[in-house]
N, C-alpha and C positions, 0 to 999 in steps of 0.2 A: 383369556383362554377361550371363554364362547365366540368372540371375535373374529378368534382366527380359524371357528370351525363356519361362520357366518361366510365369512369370506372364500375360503378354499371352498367349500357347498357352491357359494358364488361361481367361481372359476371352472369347478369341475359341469356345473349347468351349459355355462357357456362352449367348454370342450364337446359337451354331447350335442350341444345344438348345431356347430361348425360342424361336428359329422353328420349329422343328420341332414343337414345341407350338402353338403357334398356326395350323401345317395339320392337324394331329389336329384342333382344335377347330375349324375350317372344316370341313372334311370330315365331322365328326359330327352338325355346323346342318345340313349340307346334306341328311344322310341324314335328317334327324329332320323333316324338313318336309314328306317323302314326294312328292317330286318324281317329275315322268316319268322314264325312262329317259334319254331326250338331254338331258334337265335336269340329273340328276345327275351324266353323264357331262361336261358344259360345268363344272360344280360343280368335280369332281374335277379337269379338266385345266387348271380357273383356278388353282389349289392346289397343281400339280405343278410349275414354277418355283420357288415358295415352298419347297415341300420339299426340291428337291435345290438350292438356295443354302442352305441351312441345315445342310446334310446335310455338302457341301463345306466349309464354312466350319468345321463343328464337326472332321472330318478334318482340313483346314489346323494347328486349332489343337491337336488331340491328336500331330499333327507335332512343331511346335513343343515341346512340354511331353516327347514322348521327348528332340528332339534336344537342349533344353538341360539333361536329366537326363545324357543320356548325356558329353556336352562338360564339365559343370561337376563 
């Protein structure tokens, strides 16, 4: 049982940190393209959702992964 919340914690980490990678790499196209100010600024606040689901989700599952070390 603790196993499989070890695991899935595992998995759900790894989901948040592929997104959180993939708003580094949004945010770095966007600086690179040398955008206006309100350009970049639209850029970065399109990306900030992204980042904090990602951000959550990899905390949900670093949760998971104490609380079924700690349980099992």
């Amino acid at each position: 049982m603790f196993e499989i919340m070890v695991w899935g914690g595992a998995a759900l980490s790894v989901a948040g940190l592929a997104g959180l990678i993939v708003s580094v790499i949004r945010v770095a196209s966007a600086k690179r393209q040398n955008l206006s100010d309100e350009e970049l600024r639209a850029a970065i606040q399109k990306a900030l959702p992204l980042n904090l689901g990602a951000l959550f989700l990899s905390v949900i599952g670093l949760m998971l992964v104490m609380l079924g070390l700690s349980l099992g």
